[in-house]
N, C-alpha and C positions, 0 to 999 in steps of 0.2 A: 759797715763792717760785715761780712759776709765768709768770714774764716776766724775760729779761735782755736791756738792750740793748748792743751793740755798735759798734764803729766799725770803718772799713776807709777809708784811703784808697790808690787807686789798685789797679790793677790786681793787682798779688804779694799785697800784706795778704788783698783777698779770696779769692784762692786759698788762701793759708794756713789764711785765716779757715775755709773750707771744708773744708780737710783736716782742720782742729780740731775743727771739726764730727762731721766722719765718722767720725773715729777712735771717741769718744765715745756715737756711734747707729749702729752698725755695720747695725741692724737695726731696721724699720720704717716708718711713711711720713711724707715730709718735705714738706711745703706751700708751696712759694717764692711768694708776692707781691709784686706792686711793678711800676710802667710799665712802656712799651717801656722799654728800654736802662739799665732801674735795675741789670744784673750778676747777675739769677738765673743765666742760664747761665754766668757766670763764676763761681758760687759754687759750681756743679754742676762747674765740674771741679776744683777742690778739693775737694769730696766724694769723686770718682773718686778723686784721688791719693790719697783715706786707704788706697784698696781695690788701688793699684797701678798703676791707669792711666796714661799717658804719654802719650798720642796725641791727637787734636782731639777737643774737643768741640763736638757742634753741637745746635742747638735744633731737636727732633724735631715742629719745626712743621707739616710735610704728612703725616710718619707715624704722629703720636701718639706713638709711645713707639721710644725706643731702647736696646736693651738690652744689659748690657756682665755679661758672665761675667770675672769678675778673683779667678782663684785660687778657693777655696770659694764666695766670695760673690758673691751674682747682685742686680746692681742694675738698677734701669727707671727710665728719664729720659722723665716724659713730659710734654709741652706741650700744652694744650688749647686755644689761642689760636685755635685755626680752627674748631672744632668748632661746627658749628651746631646741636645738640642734643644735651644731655646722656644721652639714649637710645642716640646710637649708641656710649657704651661698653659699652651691653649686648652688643651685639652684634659687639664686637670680644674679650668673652669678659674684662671688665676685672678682674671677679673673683680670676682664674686668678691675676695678678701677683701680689696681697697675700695675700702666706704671710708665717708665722712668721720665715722665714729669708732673706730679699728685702729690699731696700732699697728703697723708692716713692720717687723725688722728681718733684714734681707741681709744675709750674708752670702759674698761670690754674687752680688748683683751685674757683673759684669756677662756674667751665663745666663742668664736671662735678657740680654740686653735684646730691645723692639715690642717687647712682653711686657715691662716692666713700665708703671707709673714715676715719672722725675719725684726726686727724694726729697724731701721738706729737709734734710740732712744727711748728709755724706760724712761718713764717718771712719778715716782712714788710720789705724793700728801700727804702728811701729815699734817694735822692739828700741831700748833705750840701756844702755847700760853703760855707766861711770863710775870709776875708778872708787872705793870706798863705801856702794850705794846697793842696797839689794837691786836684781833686774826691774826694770819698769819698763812702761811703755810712753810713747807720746803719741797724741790724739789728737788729729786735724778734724777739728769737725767747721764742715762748711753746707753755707744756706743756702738753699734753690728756690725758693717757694718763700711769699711774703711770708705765712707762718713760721716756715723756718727760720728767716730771718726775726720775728719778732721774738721769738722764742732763744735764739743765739744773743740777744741782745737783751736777753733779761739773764744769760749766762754769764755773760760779762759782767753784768753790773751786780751780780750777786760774790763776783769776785770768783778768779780762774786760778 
């Protein structure tokens, strides 16, 4: 198994959904896709609360990456939405973030593509909406990386 998808609707589920997330890939890099306003960054601070966070999250659209120390673990929220070549993450030293023991979540990792480390999860965003149901989303998340995969498969079995 190497793809599950999920649902969230409204606002709290994907945070949840998020923190479920994170609990689970404590460590490595996460790939958010999906439009403007399909909730990556709302998925991102679900991810955050696995690690403790409380505070706003915001989408490091002008600075590329924002980084959050929470307890042992060092997470990087970074957006590539503006990036007008994939080069200049050489030169902001992009390497440096993806260690063993760091969290990447990458949203617009398609803009960085040749820069960028293969994703322990691929995480693609879709808008979801049925007749009688507040909006939601559904959530393909797929494994690239043994991790990934061990880690998708303890997703499952905790029930989707």
């Amino acid at each position: 198994m190497n793809e599950l998808r999920l649902s969230a609707h409204g606002e709290a589920e994907m945070v949840a959904l998020g923190e479920r997330l994170g609990r689970l890939l404590p460590a490595g890099v996460i790939f958010l896709e999906g439009d403007l306003g399909a909730g990556k960054t709302t998925l991102t601070r679900g991810l955050l609360h696995a690690f403790g966070h409380s505070g706003a999250v915001k989408s490091p659209t002008y600075t590329l990456v924002e980084p959050y120390q929470l307890g042992d673990a060092q997470v990087f929220h970074f957006d590539l939405y503006r990036l007008g070549d994939p080069e200049e993450l050489e030169y902001m030293g992009i390497r440096d973030y993806f260690d063993a023991q760091s969290l990447c979540i990458v949203e617009w990792p398609m803009r960085g593509e040749g820069f960028l480390p293969q994703p322990d999860w691929r995480v693609k965003v879709t808008p979801l909406l049925l007749a009688g149901q507040a909006p939601g989303r559904t959530l393909a998340v797929s494994a690239h990386t043994e991790r990934g995969r061990q880690a998708l498969q303890l997703l499952q079995n905790t029930g989707s």
